[in-house]
N, CA and C of each residue as an Amber inpcrd file, in Angstrom:
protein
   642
 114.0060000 111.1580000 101.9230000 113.5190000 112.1130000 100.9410000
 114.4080000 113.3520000 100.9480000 115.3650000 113.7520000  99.9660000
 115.7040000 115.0990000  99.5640000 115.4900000 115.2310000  98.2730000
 115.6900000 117.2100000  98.1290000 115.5610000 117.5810000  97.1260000
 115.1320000 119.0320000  97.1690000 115.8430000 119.6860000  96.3350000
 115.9150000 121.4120000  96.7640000 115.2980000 121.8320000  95.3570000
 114.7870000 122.9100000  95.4070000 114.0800000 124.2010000  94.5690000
 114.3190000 125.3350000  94.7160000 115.2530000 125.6120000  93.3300000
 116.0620000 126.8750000  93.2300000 115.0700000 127.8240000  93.5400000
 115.3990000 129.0070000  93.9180000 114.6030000 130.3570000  94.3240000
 113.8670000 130.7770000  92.8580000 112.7610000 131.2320000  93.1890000
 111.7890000 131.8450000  91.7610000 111.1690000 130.7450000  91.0540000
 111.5480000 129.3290000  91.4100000 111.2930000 128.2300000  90.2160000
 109.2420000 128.0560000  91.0540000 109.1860000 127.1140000  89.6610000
 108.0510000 126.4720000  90.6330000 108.3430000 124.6890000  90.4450000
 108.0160000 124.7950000  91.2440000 108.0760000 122.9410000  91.2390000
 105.9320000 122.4720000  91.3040000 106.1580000 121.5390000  90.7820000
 104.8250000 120.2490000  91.2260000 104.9670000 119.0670000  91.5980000
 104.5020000 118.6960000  92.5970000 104.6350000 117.9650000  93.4780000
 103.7040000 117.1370000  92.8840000 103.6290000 115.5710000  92.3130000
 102.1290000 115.2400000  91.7720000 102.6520000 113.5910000  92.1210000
 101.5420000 112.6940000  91.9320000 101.5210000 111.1940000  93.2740000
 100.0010000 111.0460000  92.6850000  99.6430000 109.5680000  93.1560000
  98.8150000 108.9380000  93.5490000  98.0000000 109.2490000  94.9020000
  97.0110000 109.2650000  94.6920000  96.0750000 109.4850000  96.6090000
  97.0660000 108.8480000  97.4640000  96.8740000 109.7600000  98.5690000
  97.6480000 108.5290000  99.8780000  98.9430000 108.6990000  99.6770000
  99.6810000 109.3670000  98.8570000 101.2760000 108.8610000  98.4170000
 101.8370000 110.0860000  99.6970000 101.0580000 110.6620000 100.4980000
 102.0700000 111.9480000 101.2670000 102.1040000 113.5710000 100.9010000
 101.6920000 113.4440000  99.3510000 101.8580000 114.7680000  98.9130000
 101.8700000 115.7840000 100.0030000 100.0220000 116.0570000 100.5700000
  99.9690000 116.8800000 101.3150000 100.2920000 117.4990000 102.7140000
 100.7840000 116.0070000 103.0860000 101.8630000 115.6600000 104.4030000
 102.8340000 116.6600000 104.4400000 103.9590000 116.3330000 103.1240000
 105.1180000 117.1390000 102.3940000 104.6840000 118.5320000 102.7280000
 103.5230000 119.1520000 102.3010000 103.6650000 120.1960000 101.9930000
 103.2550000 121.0570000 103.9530000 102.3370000 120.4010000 104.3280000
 102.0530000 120.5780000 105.5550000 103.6340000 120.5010000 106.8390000
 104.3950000 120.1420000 106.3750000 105.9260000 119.5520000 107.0290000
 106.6070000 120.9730000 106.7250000 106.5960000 120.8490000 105.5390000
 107.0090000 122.3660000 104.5230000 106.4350000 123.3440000 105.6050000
 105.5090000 123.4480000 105.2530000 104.4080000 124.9270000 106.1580000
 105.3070000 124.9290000 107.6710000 105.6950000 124.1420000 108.0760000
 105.9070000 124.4590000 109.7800000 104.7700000 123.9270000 110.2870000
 103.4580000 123.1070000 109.3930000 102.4170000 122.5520000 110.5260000
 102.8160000 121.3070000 111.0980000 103.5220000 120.6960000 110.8620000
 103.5460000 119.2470000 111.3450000 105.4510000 119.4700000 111.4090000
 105.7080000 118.6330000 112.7210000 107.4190000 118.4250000 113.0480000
 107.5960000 117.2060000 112.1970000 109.4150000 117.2840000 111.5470000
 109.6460000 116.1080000 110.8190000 109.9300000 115.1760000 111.4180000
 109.7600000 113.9240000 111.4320000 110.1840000 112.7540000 112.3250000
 111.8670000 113.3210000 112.3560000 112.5110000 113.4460000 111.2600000
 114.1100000 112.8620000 111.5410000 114.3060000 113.9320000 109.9160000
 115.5600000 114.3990000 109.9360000 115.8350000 115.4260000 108.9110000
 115.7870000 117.0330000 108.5910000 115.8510000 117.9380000 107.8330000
 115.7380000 119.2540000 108.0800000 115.4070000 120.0520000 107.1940000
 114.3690000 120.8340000 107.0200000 113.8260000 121.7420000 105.7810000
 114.5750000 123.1010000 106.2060000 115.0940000 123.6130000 104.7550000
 115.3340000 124.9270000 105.0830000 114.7840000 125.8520000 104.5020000
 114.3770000 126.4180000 105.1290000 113.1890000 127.2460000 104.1090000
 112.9270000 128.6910000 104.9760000 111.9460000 129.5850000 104.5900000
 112.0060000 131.1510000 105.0270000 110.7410000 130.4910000 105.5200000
 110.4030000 129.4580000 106.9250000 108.9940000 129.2570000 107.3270000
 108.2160000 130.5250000 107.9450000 108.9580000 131.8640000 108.5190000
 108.3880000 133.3790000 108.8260000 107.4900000 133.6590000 107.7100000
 108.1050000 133.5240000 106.1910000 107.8520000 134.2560000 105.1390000
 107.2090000 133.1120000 103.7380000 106.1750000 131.8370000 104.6550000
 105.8350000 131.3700000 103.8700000 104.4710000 131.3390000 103.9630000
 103.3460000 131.1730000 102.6490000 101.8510000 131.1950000 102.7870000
 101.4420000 130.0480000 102.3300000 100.5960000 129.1880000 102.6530000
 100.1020000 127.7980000 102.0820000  98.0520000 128.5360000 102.1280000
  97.6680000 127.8020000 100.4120000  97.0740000 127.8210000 100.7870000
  95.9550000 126.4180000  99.8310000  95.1000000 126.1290000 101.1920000
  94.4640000 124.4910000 100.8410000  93.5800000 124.3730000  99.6690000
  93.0900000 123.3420000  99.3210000  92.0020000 123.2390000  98.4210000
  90.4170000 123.2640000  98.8570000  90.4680000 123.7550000 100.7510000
  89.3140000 123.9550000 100.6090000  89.4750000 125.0700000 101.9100000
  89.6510000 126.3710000 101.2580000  90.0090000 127.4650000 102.0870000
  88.8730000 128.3240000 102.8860000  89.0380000 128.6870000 104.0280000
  88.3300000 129.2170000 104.8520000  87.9420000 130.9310000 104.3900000
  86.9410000 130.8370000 104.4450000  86.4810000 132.9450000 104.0000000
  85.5880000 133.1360000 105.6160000  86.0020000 134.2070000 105.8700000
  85.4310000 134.8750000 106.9700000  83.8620000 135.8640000 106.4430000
  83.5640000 135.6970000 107.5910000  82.0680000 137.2090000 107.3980000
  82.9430000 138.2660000 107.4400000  82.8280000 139.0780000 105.9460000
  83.7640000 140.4520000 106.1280000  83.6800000 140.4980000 104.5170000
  84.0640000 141.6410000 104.4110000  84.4480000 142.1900000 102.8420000
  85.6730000 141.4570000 102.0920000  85.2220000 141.2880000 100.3950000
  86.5620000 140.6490000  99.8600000  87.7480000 141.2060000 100.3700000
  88.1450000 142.6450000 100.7770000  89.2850000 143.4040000 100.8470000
  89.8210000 142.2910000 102.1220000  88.8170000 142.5530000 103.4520000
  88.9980000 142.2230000 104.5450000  89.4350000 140.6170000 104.6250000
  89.2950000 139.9280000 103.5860000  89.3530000 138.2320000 103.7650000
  90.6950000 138.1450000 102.6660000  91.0760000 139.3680000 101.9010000
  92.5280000 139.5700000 101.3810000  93.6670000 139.9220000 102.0710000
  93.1910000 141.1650000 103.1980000  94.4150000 141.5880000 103.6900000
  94.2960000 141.2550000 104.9150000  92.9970000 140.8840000 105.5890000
  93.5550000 140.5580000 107.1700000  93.5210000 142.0470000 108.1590000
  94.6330000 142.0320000 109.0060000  95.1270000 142.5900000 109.6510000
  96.2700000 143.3470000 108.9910000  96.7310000 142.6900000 108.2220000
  98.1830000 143.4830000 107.4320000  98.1480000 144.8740000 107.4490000
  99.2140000 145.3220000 107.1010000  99.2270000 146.3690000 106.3360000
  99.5820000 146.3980000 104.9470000  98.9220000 146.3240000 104.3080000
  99.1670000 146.0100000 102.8740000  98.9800000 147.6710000 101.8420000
  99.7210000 147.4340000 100.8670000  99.3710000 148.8700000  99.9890000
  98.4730000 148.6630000  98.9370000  97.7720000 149.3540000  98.4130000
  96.7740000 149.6640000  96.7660000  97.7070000 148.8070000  96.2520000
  98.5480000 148.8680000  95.9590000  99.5120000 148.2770000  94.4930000
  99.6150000 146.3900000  94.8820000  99.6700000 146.2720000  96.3800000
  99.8840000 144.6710000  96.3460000  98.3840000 143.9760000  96.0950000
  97.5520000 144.8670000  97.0730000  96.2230000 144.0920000  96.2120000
  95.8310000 143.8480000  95.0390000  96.5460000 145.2850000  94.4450000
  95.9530000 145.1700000  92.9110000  96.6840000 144.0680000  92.4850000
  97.7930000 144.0920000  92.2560000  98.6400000 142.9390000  92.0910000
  98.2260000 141.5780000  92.7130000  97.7640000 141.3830000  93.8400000
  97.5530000 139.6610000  94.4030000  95.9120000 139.6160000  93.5260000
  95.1910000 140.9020000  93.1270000  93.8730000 140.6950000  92.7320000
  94.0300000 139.8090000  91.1370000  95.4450000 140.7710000  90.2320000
  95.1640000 140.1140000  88.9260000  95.7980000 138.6970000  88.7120000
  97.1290000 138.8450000  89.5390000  97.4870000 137.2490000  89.6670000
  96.9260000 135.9200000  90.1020000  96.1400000 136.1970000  90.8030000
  94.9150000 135.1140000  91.4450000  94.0300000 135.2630000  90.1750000
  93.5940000 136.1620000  89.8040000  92.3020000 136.1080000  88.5830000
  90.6990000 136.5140000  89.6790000  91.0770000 137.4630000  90.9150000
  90.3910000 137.7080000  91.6340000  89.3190000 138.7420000  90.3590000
  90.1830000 139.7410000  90.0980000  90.0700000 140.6670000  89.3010000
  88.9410000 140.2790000  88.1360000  88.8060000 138.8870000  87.6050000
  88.1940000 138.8130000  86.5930000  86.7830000 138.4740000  86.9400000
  86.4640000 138.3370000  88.4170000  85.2740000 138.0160000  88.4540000
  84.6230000 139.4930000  89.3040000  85.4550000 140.1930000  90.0800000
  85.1250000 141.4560000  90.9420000  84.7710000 142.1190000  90.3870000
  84.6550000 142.4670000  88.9970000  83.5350000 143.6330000  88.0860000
  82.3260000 142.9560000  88.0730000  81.9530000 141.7270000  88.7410000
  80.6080000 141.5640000  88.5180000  79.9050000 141.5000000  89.7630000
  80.7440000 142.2910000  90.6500000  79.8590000 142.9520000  91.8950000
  80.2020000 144.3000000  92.0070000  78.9000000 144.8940000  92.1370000
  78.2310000 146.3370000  92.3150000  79.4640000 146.9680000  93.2190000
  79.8790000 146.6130000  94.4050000  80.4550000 147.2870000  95.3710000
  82.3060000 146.7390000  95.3670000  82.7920000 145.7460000  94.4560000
  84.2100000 145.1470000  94.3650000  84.7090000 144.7310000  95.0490000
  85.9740000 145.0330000  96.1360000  86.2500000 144.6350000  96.7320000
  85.3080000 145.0880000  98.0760000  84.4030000 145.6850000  98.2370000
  83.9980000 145.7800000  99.3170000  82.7540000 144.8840000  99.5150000
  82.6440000 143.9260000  98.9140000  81.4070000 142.8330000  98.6160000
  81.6270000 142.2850000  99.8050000  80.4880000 141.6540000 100.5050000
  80.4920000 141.2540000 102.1360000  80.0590000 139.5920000 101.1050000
  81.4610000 138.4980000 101.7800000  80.7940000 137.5780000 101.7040000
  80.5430000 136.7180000 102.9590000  80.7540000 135.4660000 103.0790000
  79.9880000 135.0430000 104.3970000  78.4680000 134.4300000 104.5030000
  78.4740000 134.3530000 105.7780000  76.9110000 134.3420000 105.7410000
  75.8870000 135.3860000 105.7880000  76.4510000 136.9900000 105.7440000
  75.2140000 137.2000000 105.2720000  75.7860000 138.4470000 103.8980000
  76.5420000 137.5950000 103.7240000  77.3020000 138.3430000 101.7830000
  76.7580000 137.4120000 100.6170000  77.0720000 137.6340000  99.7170000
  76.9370000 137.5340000  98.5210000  77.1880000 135.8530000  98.6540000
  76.5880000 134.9890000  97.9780000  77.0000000 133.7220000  97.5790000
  78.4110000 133.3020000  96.6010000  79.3260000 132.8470000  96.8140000
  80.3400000 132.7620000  95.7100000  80.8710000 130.9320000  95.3440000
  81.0350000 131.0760000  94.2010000  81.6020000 129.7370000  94.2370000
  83.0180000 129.0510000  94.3570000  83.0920000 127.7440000  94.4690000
  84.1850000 127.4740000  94.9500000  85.7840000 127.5860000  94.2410000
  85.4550000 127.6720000  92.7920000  86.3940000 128.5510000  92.1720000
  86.9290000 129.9650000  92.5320000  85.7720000 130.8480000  92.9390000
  86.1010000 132.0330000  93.5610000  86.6960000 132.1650000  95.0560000
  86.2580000 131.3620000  95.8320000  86.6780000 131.3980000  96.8070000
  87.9530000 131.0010000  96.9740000  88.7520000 130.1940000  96.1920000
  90.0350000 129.4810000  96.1150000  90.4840000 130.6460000  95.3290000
  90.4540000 131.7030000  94.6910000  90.9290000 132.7050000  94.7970000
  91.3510000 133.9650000  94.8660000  90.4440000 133.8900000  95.8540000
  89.9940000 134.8710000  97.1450000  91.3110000 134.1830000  98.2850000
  91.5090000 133.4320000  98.4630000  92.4650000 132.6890000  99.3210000
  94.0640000 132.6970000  98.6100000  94.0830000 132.6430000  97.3870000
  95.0120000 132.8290000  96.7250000  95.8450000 134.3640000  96.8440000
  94.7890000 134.9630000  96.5640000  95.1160000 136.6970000  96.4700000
  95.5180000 137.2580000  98.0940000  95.1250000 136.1210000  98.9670000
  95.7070000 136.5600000 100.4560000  96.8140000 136.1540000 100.6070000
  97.3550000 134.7950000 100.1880000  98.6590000 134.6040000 100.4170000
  99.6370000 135.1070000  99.3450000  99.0310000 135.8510000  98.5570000
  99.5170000 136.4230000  98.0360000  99.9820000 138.3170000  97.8500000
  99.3530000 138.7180000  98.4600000  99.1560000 139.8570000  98.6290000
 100.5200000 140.6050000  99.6210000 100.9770000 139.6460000 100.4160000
 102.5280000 140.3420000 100.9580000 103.1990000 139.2700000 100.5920000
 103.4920000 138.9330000  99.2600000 104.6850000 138.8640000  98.3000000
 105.4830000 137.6960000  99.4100000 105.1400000 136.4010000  99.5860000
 105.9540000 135.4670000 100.2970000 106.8260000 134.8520000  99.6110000
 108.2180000 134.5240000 100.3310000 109.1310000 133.6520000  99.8340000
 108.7830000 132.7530000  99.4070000 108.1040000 131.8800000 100.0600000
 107.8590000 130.6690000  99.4010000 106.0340000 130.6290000  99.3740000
 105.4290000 130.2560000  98.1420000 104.1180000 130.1230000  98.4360000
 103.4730000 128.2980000  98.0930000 102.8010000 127.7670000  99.0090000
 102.6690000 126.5700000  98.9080000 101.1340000 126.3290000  98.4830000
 101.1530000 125.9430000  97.2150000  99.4660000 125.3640000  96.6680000
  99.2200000 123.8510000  96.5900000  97.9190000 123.5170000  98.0680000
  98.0950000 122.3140000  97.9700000  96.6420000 122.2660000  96.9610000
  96.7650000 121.5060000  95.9700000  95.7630000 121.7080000  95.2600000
  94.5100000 122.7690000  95.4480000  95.1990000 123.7690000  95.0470000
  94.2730000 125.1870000  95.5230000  93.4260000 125.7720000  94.5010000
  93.7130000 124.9100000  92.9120000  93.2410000 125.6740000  91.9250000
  92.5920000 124.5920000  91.3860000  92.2400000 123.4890000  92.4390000
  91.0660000 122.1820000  91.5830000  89.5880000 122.7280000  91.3550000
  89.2400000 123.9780000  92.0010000  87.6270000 124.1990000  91.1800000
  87.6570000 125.0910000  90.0150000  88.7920000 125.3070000  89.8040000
  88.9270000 126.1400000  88.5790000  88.8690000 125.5370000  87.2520000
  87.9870000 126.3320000  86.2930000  88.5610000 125.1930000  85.1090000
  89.7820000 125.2430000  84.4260000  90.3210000 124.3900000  83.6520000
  91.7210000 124.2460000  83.5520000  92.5460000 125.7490000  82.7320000
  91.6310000 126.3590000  81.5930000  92.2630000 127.8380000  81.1700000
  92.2840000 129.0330000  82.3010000  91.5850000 128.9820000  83.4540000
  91.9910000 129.5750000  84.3860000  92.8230000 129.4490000  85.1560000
  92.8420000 128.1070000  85.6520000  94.2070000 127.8260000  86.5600000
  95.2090000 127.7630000  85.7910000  95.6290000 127.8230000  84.8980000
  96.7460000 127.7630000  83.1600000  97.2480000 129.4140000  83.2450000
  95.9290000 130.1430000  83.1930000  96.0730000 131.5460000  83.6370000
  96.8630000 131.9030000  84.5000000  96.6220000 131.4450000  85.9000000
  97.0280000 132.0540000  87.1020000  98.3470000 131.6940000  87.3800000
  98.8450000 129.8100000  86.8180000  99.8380000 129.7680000  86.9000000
 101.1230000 130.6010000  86.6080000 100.4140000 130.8670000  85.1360000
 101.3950000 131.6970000  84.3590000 101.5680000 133.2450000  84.6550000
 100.8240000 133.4160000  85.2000000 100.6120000 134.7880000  85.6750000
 101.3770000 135.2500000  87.4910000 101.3840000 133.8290000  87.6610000
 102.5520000 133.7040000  88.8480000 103.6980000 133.7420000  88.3990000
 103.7520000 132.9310000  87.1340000 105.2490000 132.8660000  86.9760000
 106.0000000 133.9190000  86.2320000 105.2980000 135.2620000  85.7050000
 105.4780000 136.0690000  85.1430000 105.5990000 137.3210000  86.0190000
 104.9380000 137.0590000  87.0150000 105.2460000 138.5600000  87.9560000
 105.4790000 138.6480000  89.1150000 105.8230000 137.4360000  89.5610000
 106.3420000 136.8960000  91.1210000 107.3910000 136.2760000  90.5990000
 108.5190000 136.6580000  90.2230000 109.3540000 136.0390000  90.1480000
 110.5580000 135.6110000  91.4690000 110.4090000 136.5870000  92.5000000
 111.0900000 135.9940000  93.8330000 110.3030000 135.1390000  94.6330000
 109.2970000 134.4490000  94.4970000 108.6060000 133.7920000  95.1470000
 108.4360000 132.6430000  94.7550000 109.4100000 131.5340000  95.2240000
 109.2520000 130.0510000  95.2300000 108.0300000 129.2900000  95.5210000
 107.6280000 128.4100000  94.4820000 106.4740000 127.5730000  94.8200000
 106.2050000 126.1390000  94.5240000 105.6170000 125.9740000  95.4010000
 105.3680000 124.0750000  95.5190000 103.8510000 124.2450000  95.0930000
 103.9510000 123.1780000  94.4780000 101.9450000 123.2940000  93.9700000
 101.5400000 121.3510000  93.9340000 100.5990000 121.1890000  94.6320000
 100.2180000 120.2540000  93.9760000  99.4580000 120.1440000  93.0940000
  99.4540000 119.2300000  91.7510000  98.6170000 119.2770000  90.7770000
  98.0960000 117.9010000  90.2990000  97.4090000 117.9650000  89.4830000
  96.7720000 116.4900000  88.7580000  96.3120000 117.1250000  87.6240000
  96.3460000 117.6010000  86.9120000  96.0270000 118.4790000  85.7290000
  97.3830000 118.6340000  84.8300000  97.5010000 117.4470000  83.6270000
  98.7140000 117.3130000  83.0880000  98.9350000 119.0910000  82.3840000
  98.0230000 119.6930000  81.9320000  98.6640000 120.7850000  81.5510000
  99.1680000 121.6700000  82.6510000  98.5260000 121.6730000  83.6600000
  99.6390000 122.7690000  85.0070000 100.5190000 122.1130000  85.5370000
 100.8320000 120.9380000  85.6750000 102.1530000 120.2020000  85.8930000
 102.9950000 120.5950000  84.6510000 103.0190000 120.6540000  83.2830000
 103.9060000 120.5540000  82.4780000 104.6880000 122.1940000  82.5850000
 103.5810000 123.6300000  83.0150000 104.2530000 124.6340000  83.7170000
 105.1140000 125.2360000  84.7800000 105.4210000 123.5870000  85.5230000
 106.0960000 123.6740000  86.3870000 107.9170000 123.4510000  85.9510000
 108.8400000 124.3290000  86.5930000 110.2220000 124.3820000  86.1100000
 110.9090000 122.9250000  86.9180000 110.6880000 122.0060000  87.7340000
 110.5500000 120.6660000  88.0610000 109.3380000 120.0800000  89.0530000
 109.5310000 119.3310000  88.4260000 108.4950000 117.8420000  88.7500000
 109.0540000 116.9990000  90.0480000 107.9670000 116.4750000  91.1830000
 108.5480000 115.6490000  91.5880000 107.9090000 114.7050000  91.9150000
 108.0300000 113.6610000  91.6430000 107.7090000 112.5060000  91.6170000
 107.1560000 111.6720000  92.9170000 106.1910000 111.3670000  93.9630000
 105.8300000 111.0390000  94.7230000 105.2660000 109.4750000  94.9920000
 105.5710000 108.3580000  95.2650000 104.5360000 107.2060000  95.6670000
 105.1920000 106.6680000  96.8040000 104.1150000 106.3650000  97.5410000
 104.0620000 105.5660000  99.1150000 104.8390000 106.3650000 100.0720000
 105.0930000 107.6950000  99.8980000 105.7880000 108.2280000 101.1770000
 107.0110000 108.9800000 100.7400000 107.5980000 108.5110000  99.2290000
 109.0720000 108.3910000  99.2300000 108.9650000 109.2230000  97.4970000
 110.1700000 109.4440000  97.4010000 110.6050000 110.1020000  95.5340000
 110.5560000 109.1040000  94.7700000 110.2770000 109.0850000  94.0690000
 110.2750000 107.9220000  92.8770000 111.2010000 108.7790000  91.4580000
 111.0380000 110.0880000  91.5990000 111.7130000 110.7670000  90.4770000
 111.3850000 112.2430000  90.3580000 112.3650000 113.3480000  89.8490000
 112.7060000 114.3960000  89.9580000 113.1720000 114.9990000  88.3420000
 112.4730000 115.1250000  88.0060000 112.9690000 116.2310000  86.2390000
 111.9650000 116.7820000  86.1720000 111.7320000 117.5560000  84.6590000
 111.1560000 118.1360000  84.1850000 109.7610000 117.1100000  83.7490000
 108.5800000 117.5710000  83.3460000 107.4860000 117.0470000  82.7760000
 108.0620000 116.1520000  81.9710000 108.7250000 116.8970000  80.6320000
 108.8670000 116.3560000  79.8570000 109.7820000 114.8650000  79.8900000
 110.8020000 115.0170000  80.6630000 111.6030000 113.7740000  80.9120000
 111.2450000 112.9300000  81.9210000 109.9330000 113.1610000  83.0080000
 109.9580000 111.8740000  83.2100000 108.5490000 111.6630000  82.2420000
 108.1140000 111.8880000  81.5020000 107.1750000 111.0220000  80.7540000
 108.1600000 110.4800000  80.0020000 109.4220000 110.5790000  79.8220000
 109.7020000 109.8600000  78.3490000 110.8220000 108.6580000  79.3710000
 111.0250000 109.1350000  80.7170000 112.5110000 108.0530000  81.0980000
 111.2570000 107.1910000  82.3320000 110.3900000 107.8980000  83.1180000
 109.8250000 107.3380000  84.1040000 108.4460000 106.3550000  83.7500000
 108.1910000 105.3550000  83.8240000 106.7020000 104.9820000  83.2110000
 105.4280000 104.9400000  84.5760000 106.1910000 104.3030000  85.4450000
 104.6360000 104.8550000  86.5430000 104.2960000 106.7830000  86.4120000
 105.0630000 107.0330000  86.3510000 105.1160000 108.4060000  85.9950000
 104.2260000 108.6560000  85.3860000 104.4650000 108.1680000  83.9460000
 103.7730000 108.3880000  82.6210000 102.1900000 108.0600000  82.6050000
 102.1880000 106.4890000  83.3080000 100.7120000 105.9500000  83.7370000
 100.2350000 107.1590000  84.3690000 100.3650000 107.1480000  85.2450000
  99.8270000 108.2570000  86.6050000  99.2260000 109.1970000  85.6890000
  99.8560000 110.3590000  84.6760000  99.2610000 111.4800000  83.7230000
  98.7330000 110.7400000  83.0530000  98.9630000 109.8600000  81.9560000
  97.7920000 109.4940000  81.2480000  96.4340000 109.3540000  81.9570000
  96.5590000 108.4480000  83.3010000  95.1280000 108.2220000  84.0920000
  94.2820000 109.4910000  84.1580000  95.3150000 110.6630000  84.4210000
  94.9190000 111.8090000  85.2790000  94.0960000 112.3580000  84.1020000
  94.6850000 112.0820000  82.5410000  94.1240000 112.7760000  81.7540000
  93.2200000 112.4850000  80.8720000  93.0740000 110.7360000  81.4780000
  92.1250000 109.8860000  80.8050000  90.6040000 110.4320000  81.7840000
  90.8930000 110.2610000  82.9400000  89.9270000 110.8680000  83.6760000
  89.1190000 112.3920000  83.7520000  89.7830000 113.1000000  83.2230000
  89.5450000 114.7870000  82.8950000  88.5400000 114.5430000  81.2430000
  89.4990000 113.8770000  80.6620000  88.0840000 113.6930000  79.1800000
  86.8960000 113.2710000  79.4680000  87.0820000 112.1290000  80.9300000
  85.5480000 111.0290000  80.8840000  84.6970000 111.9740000  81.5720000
  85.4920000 112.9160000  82.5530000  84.5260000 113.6400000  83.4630000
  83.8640000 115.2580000  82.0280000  84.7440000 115.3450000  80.9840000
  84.3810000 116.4060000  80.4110000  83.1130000 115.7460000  79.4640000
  83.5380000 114.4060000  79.1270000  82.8630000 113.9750000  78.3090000
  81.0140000 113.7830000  78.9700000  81.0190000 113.4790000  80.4900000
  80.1650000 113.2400000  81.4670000  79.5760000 114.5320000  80.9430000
């Protein structure tokens, strides 16, 4: 397996269950050693974050910044790029809302980004989304993408997706089954040169109507 991603781009990483995706990206992170081969990457200055992210007992601020030292301007900033921002006017106290167990109830859309706005908040080289924006509905995560790609522009990202419209926002595609690449372009060219490719999104998007239609 090679294959590099120019600085600022975003790539999507998208496969069949089981194909490795999240392996890849976990290898990426520095969590797991590679059998044989070499990533080069800023692993000091990278943030991953999962599709089913951990929130602490503590205030939104406190489950954003951590320990950091972070300034007014990056929160505000990791708040509107996540789309933290669009739901925090509908608590009384904002970022100082205690969630947890004995805070406010939130859902799992919110909480994914609430997790977003942390790895985001000191501006990482590389930021890794392993399907981090699946409880979102699709004009929000459409949102956030674009809203990454509009004001983080030094910050490289891997995303996994299954949502043919946030894959097609990605500046390359890469192609994943059984472990290995199967193919590397843009959205647009491998639907028209790759056909497992092509299957794979149609399924993905045959399945998004039946579940909307549900």
């Amino acid at each position: 397996m090679s294959f590099e991603v120019p600085v600022g781009s975003i790539a999507a990483i998208v496969g069949p269950t089981g194909c490795g995706k999240s392996s890849l990206m976990n290898v990426i992170a520095g969590l797991y050693e590679p059998v044989s081969g070499q990533i080069f990457a800023d692993i000091k200055n990278t943030a991953i974050v999962f599709q089913e992210p951990f929130l602490f007992s503590g205030s939104i601020r406190e489950n954003i910044c951590l320990d950091r030292e972070v300034t007014e301007r990056q929160i505000e900033n990791a708040q509107f790029v996540s789309a933290v921002s669009e739901f925090l006017n509908g608590f009384e106290t904002g970022l100082e809302t205690l969630v947890g167990e004995r805070g406010v109830t939130i859902s799992g859309g919110q909480r994914q980004r609430i997790a977003l706005a942390r790895a985001l908040v000191c501006e990482p080289a590389l930021l890794l989304l392993d399907d981090t924006t699946s409880a979102l509905d699709p004009e929000t995560e459409q949102m956030i993408i674009e809203r990454i790609k509009a004001g983080i522009r030094t910050t490289t990202i891997l995303l996994v997706a299954a949502r043919p419209s946030t894959i097609a926002l990605a500046d390359v595609v890469i192609f994943m089954e059984e472990g290995g690449i199967s193919g590397i372009g843009t959205h647009d060219v491998l639907m028209a040169t790759n056909s497992q490719y092509s299957d794979l999104i149609n399924s993905f998007e045959n399945d998004r109507l039946r579940s909307h239609h549900d």
